[in-house]
C-alpha positions in Angstrom: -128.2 -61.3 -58.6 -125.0 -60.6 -60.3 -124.6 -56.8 -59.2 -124.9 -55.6 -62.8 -127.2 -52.8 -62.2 -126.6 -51.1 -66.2 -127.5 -54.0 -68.0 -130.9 -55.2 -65.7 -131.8 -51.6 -66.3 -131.3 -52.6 -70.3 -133.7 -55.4 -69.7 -136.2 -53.0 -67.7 -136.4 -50.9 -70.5 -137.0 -54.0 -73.0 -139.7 -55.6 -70.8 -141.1 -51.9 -70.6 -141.1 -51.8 -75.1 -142.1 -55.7 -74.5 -145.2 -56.3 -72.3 -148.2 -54.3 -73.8 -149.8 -55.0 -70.5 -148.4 -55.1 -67.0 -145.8 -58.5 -66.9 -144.9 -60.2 -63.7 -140.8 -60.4 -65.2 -141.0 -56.8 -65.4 -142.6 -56.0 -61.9 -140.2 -58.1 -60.9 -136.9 -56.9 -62.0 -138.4 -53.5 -61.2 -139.0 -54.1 -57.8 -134.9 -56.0 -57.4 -133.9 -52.8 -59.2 -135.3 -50.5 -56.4 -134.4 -53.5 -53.7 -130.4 -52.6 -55.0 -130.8 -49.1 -55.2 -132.5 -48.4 -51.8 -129.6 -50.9 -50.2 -127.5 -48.6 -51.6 -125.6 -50.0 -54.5 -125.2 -48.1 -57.3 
């Protein structure tokens, strides 16, 4: 939402160390991650 692809990365990682089993706030920010990479900001 803010265009701050380095730092939700940061916080992809962290949910990743974070939920010992699959988390909807990290299948979510995974799949906005891959929504702004594949409309092509980088």
């Amino acid at each position: 939402m803010v265009h701050d692809l380095p730092n939700a990365e940061e916080h992809l990682a962290a949910l990743q160390r974070i939920c010992l089993i699959p988390c909807e706030e990290h299948a979510d920010l995974a799949r906005a991650i891959a929504a702004y990479r594949r409309d092509g900001r980088r």
